[in-house]
Structures are given as structure tokens and as C-alpha cells.
PyMOL commands that place a pseudoatom at each C-alpha (Angstrom):
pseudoatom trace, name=CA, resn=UNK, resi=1, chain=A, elem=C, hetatm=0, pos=[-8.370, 17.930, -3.768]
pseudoatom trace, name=CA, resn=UNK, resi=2, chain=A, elem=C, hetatm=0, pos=[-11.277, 15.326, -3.292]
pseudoatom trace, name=CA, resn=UNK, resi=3, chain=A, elem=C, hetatm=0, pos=[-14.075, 15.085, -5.200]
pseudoatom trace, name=CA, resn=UNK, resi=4, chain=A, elem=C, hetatm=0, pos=[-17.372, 12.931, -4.481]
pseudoatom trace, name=CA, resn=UNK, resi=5, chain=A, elem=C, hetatm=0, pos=[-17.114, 9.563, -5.728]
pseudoatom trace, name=CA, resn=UNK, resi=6, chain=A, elem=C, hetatm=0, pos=[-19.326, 6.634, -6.043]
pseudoatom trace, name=CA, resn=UNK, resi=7, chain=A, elem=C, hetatm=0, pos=[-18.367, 3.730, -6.118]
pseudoatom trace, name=CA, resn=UNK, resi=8, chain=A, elem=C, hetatm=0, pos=[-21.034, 0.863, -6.654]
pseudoatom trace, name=CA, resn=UNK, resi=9, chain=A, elem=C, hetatm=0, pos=[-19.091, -2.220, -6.238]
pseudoatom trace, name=CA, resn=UNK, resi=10, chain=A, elem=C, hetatm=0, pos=[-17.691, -4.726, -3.593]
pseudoatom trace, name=CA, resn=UNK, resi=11, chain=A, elem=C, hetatm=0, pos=[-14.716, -6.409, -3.775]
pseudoatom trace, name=CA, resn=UNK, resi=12, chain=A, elem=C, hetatm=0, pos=[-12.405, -5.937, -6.895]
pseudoatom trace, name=CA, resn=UNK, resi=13, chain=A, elem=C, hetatm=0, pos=[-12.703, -2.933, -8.599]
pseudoatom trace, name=CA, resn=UNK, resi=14, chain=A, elem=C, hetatm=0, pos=[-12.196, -2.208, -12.078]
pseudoatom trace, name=CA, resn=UNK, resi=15, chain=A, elem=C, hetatm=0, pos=[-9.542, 0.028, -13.274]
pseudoatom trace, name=CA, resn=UNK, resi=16, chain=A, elem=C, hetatm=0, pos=[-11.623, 3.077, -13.922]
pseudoatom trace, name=CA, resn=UNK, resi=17, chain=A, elem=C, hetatm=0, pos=[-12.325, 2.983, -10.304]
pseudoatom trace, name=CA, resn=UNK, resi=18, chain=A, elem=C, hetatm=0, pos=[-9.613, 2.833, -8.989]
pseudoatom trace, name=CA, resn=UNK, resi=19, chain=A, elem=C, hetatm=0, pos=[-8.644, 5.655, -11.045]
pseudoatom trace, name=CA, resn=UNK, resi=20, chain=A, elem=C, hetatm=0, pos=[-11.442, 8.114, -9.920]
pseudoatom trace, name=CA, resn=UNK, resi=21, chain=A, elem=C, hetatm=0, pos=[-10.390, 6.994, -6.379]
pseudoatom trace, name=CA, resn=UNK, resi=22, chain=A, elem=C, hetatm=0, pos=[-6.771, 8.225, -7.243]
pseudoatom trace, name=CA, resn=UNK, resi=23, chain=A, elem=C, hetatm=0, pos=[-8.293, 11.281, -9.375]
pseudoatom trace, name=CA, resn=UNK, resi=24, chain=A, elem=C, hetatm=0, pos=[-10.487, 12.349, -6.042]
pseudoatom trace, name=CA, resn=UNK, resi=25, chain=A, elem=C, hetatm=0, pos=[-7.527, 11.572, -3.934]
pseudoatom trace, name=CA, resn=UNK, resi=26, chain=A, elem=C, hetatm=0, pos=[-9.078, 9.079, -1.848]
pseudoatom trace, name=CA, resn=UNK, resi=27, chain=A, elem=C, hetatm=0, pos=[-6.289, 6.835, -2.721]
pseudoatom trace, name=CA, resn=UNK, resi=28, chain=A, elem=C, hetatm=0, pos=[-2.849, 8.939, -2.572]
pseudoatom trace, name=CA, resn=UNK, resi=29, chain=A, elem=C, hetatm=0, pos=[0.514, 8.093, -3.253]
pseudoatom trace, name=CA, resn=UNK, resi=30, chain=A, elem=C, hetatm=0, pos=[3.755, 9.542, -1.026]
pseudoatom trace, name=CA, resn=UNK, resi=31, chain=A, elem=C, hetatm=0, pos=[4.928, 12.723, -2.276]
pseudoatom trace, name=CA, resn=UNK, resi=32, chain=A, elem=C, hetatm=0, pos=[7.165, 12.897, -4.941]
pseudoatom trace, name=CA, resn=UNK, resi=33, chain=A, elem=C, hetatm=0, pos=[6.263, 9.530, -6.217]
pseudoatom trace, name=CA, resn=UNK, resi=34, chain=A, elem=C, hetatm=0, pos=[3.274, 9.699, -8.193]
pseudoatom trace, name=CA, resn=UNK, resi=35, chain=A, elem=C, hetatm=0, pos=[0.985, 6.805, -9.627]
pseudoatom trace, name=CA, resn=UNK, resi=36, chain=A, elem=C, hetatm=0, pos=[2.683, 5.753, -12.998]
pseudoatom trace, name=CA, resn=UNK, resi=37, chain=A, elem=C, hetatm=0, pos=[0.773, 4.835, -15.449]
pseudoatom trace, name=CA, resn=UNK, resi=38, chain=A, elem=C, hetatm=0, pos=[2.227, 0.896, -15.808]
pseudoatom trace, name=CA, resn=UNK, resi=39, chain=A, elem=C, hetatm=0, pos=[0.808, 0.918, -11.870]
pseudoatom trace, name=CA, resn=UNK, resi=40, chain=A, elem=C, hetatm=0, pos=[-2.595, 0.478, -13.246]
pseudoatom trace, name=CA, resn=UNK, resi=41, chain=A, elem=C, hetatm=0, pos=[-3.893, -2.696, -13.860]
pseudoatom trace, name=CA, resn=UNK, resi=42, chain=A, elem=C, hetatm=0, pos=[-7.044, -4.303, -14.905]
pseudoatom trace, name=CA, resn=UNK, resi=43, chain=A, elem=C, hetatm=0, pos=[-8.398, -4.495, -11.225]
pseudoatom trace, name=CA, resn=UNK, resi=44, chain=A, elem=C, hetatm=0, pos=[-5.721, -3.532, -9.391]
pseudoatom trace, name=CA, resn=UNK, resi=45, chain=A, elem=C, hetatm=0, pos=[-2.752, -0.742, -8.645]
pseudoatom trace, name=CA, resn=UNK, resi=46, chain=A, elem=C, hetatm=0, pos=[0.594, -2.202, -8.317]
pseudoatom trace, name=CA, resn=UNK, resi=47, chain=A, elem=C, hetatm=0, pos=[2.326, -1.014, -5.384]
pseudoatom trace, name=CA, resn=UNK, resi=48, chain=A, elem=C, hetatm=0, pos=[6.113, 0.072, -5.559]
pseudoatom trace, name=CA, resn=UNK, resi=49, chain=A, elem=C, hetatm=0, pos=[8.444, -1.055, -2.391]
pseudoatom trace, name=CA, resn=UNK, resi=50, chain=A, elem=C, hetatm=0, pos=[9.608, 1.574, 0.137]
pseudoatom trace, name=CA, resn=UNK, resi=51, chain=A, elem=C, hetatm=0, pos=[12.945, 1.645, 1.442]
pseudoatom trace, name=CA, resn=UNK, resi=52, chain=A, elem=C, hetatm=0, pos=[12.224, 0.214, 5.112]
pseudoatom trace, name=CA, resn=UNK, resi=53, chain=A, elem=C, hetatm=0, pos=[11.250, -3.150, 5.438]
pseudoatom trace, name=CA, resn=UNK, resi=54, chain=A, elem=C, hetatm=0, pos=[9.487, -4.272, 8.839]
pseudoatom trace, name=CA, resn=UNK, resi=55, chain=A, elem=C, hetatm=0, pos=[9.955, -7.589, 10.503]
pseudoatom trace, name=CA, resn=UNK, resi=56, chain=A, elem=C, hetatm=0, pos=[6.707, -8.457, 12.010]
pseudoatom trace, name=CA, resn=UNK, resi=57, chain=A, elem=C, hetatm=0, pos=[5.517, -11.785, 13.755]
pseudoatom trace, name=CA, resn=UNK, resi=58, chain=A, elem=C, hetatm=0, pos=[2.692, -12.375, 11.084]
pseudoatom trace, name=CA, resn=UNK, resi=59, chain=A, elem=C, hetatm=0, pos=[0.945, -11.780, 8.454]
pseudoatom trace, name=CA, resn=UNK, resi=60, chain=A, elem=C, hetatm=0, pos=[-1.793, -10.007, 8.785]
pseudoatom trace, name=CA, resn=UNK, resi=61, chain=A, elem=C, hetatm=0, pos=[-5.029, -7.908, 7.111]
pseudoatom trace, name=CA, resn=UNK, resi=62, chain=A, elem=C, hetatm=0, pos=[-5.748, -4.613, 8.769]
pseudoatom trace, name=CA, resn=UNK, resi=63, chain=A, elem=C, hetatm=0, pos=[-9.174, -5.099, 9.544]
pseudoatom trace, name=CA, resn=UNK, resi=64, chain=A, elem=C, hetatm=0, pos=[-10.448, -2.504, 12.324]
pseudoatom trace, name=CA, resn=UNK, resi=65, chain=A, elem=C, hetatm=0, pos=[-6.636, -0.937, 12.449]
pseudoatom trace, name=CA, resn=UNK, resi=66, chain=A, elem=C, hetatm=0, pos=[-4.518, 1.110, 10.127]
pseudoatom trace, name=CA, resn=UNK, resi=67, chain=A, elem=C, hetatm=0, pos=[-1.368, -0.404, 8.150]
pseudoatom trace, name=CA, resn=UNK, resi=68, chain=A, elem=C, hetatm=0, pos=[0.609, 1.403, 9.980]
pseudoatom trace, name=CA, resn=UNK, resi=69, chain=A, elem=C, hetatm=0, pos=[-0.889, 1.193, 13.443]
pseudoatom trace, name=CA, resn=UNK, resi=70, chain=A, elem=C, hetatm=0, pos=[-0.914, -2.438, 12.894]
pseudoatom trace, name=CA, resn=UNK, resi=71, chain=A, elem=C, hetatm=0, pos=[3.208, -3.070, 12.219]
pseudoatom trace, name=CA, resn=UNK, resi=72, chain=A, elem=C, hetatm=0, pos=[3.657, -0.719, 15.096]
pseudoatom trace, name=CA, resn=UNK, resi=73, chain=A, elem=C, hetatm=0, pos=[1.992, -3.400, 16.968]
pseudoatom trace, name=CA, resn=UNK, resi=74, chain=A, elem=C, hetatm=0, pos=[3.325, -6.646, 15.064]
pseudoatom trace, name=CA, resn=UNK, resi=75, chain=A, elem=C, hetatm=0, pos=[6.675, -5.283, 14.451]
pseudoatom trace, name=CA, resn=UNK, resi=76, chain=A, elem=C, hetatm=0, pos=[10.267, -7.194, 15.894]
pseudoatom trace, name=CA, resn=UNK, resi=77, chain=A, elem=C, hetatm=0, pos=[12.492, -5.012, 13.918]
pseudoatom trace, name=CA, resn=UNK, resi=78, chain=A, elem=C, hetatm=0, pos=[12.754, -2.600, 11.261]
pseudoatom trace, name=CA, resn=UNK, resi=79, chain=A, elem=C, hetatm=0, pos=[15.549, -1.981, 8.712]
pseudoatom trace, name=CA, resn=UNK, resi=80, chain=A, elem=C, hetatm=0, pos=[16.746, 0.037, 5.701]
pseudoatom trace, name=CA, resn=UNK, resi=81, chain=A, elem=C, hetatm=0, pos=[16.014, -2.438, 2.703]
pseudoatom trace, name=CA, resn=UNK, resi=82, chain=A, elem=C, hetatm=0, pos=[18.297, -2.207, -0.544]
pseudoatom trace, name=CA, resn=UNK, resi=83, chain=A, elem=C, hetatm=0, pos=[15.214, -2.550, -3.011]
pseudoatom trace, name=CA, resn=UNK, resi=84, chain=A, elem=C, hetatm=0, pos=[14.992, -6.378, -2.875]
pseudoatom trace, name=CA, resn=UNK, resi=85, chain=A, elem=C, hetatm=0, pos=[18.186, -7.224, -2.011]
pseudoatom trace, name=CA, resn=UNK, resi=86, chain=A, elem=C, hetatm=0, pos=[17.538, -9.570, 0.869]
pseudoatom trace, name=CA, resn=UNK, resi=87, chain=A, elem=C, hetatm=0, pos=[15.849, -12.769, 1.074]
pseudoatom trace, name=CA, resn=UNK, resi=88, chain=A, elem=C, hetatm=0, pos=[13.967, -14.226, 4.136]
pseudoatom trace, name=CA, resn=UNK, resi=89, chain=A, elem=C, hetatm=0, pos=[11.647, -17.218, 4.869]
pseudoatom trace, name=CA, resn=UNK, resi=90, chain=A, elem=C, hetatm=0, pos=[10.106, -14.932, 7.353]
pseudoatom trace, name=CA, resn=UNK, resi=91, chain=A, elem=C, hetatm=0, pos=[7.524, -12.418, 7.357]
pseudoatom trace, name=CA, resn=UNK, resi=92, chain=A, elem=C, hetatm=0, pos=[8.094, -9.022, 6.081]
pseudoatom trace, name=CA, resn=UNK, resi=93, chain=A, elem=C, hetatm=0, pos=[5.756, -5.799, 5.760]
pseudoatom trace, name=CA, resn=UNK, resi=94, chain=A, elem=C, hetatm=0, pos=[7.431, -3.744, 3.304]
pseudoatom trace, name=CA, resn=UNK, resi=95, chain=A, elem=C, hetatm=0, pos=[7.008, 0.045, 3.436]
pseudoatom trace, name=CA, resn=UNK, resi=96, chain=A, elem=C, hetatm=0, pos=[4.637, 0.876, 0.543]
pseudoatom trace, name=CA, resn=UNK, resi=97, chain=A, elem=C, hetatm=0, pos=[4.487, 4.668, 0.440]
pseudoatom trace, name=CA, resn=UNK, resi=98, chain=A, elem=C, hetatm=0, pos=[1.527, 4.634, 2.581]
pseudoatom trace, name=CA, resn=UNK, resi=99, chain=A, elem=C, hetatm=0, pos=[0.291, 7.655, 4.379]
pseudoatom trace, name=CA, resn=UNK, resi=100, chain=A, elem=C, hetatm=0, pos=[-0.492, 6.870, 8.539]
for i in range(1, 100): cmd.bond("trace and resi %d" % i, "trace and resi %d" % (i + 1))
show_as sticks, trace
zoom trace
């Protein structure tokens, strides 16, 4: 379901667009665990943790690369988190119900 959307802004978008961009499905969630309405902030949508937690070498912005295709390439290990209950001074990409 996507609808045309314009979007006349760089950088931080206010929370009506980000909600068109959810409403037009340009920004999606992973099935079964819909946007919530507390997600929604002023200029930003609050991301909820997934349940495998991925030990790459550093951080790291996805520039010309997808999320995903990115850890694949960073990533040391990967494990089943317990929803926060570990604690690292190391760097950690967090599954965030993306779609690859």
C-alpha cells in the first residue's frame, strides 16, 4: 500500500512526516509489530530492540549500503539477546525490526 508522498525537508523531519512516510508505507515496521503510538515523537520514531544482537567491529552509518548488508560485512558474532540483559563496552548493532 504506498501512496505518493512529498516530503519537502532535509534532515529532521517533523512528526507528521514521518507519519505519512509510515501511512504510505515507505517506512514499515516487521510484521506483527506495528508502530505504537508512544513510538512517535516530535521528530523522530523510537525504535523497539529485536531479539538478535550483532557484534560488529564499529560503528557505523549506512551510507551507500543497506543496514543489513552492512553488519553482514562488519559483523564478529551474532547472538540471541534477552531484551537488554547484557552489558558490553563494545559495539553492538541491535536487530531493529528492519526489513533487508
Amino acid at each position: 500500500m504506498s501512496k505518493d508522498v512529498h516530503v519537502h525537508s532535509e534532515g529532521i523531519l517533523p512528526v507528521q512526516s514521518l507519519r505519512q512516510l509510515v501511512d504510505a508505507g515507505m517506512v514499515t515496521h516487521e510484521e506483527g509489530f506495528p508502530f505504537e503510538e508512544d513510538q512517535f515523537q516530535p521528530n523522530s520514531i523510537d525504535l523497539r530492540l529485536g531479539r538478535v544482537a550483532h557484534r560488529v567491529r564499529c560503528s557505523f552509518l549506512p551510507e551507500d549500503e543497506t543496514v543489513p548488508e552492512k553488519v553482514e560485512r562488519l559483523r564478529q558474532y551474532s547472538f540471541q539477546s534477552r531484551m537488554g540483559r547484557f552489558w558490553s563496552p563494545t559495539v553492538f548493532t541491535l536487530s531493529l525490526f528492519w526489513r533487508g
